[in-house]
Each structure stands twice: as structure tokens, then as C-alpha cells.
C-alpha positions in Angstrom: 0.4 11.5 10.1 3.2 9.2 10.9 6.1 10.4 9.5 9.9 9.3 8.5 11.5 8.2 11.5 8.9 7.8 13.5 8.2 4.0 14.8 5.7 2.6 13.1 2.5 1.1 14.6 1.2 -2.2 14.6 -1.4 -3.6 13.3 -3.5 -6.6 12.3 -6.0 -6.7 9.2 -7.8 -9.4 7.0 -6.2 -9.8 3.7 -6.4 -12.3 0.8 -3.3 -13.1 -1.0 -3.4 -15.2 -4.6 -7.2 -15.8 -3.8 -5.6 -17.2 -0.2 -7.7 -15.2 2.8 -5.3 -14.4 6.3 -4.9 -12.2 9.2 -2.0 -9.8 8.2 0.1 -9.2 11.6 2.7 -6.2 11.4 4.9 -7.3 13.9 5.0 -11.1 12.3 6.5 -9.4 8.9 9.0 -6.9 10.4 10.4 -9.4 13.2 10.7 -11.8 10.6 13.4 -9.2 9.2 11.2 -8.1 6.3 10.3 -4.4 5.0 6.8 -3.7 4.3 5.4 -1.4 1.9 2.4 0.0 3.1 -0.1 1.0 0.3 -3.4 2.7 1.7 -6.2 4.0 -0.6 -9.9 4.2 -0.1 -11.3 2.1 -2.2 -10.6 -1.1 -5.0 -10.8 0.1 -8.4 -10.0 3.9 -7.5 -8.2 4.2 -10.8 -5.4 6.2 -9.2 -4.1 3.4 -7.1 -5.3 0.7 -9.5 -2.1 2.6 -11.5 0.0 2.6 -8.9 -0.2 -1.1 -7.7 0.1 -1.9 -11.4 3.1 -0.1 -11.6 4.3 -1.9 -8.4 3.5 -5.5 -9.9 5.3 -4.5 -13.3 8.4 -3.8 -11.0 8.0 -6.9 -9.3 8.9 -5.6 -5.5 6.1 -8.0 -4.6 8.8 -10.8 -5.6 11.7 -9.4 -4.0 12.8 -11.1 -1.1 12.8 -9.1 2.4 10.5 -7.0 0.8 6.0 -7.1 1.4 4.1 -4.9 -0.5 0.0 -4.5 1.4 -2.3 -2.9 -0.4 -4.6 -1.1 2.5 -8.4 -0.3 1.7 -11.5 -0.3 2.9 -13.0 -2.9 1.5 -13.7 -6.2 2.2 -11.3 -9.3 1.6 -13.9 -10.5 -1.3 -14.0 -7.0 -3.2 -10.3 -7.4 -2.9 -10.0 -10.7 -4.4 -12.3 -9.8 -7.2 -9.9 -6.4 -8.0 -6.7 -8.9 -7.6 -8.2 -11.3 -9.9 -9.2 -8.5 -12.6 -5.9 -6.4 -12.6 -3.3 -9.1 -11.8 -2.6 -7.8 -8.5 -0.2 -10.2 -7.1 0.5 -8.3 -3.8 -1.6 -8.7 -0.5 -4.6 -6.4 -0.2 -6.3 -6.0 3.1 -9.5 -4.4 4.6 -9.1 -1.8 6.6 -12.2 -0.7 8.7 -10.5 2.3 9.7 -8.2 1.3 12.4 -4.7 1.1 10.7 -5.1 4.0 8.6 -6.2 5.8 12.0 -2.7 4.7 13.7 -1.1 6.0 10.9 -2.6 9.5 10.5 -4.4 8.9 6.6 -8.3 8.4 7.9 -10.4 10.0 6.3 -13.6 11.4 7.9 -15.8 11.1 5.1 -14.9 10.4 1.9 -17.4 10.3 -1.3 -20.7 9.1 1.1 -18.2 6.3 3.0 -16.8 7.1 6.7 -13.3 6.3 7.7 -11.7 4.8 4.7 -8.2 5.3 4.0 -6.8 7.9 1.9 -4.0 7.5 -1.1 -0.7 7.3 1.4 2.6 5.2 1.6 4.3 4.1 4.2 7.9 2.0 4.1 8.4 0.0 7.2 11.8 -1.2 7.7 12.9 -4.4 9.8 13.6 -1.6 12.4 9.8 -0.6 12.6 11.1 2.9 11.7 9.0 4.5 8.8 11.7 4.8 5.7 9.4 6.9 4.0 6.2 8.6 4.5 3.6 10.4 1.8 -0.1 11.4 1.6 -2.6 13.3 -0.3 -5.8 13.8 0.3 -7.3 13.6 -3.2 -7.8 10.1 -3.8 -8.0 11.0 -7.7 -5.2 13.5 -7.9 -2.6 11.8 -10.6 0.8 12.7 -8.8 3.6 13.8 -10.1 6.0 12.5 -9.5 4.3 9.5 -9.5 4.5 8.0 -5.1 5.4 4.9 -6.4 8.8 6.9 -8.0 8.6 8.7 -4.8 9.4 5.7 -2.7 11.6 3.3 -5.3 15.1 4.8 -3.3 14.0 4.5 -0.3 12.6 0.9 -1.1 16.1 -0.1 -2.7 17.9 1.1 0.4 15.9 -1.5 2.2 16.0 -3.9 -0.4 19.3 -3.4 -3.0 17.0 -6.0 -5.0 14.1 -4.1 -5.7 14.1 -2.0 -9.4 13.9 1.4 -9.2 13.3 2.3 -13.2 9.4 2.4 -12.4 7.2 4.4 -14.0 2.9 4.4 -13.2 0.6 4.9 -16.6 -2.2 6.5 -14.7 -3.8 7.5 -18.4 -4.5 3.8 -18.7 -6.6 3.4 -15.7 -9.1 6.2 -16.0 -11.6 6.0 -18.6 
């Protein structure tokens, strides 16, 4: 797994945006001077990282200027659109057949009858391609604590003095 301080590698994925489908470039984000919150699970509607992104959108770093927030999974640009559209899930979400979350350490080899999807990891890219913050576990249901999206609010207001850093994920409201 990548790991703080370690340069972070590049990478280009379909995504959909606000219903808007795009290629998501790495380098086009970071050279542009922005950080990028990198947000890998395995699938849409794991309720684990349904929570998390949730939590993310109440904070409103998807807003904050200098700041990207990409949701990473393996599904396709349509399933994400569809999850977007049901949760309010204003960030990017992209499809990830295996290849980014390979570069970065979090494939799995087999997860619940599906090969190579992501697993539940974050990554914080700063305009310096160096990973700001790094974190990964590999059960895809485990409700952490504390929560990653807590885990990585200092580390995403260093980057960004902007970004709220009260943030709290209601995982109990996303698993039935």
C-alpha cells in the first residue's frame, strides 16, 4: 500500500460528476494546484462508505476550493450515477477496473464473488503528489472507529484551511 509520503501514482478513470460523464486525469487535478481526496471502496451502495461519503457531502469538502474529493469503485459510471442520484452524492465517483486501486496497494483479489475491486482505503494527494494521508482496511463492512473520514479531516485542513473538520459519519443510518 502506498503510504504517507510516498509520491502518489497517476492515474486516469471514467467518472460521472452531477449526472456529467469524464475521464478523471490525476495529474490534470494536482498540477492544477488542487488536493485530491481519494475515496476507494468496492462497490456503490456498500453501506459503509455510502456513510462515509455522506458524511463527506454534509461537510461540504466537495465545495471547498483547492480541494477534489473521488469516490473510487468498481463499478461502472451508470451504477455510479444511479447511487449519486439516490444519496445526494455531489462528489465525483469513478470506475475503477482494478488498475488505480492496484497502483495504490488496496486491490482486492476476490472480494464477495467479484475480482479486483477496490477495498474501503483513503488516500490525500497534495498539489505536491505526496500522499498526506494514507488508511485501509480490508473489511469492506467493518464500521470504524474512529470513523476514516475523522481520520483524515486534519490532514485535509492542512491542505485546505477551508475544509470543516467537526465531521462526524452515522454509519447506523446506512445499514438496515
Amino acid at each position: 500500500m502506498i503510504r504517507e509520503g510516498q509520491k502518489a501514482p497517476d492515474f486516469a478513470l471514467p467518472g460521472v460528476e452531477r449526472g456529467d460523464p469524464d475521464v478523471y486525469e490525476l495529474f490534470r487535478a494536482v498540477e492544477g494546484g488542487d488536493a485530491v481526496l481519494l475515496w476507494f471502496f468496492p462497490a456503490t451502495f456498500l453501506p459503509t462508505a455510502t456513510a462515509e461519503l455522506a458524511a463527506i457531502r454534509d461537510a461540504g469538502w466537495h465545495d471547498v476550493d483547492g480541494l477534489r474529493v473521488w469516490g473510487i469503485s468498481m463499478d461502472s459510471i451508470y451504477a455510479a450515477s444511479a447511487y449519486a442520484d439516490q444519496y445526494d452524492l455531489p462528489m465525483a465517483l469513478l470506475g475503477d477496473g482494478g488498475s488505480a486501486a492496484d497502483y495504490y496497494g488496496v486491490r482486492y483479489d476476490e472480494w464477495e464473488g467479484h475480482y479486483g475491486p477496490p477495498k474501503r482505503a483513503v488516500f490525500l494527494v497534495g498539489a505536491d503528489w505526496d500522499v498526506a494521508f494514507s488508511w485501509t482496511t480490508g473489511d469492506a463492512f467493518a464500521r470504524s472507529d474512529p470513523s476514516p473520514v475523522e481520520a483524515v479531516a486534519d490532514a485535509v485542513a492542512d491542505a485546505v484551511p477551508a475544509a470543516e473538520t467537526d465531521v462526524t459519519v452515522a454509519y447506523d443510518a446506512y445499514f438496515g
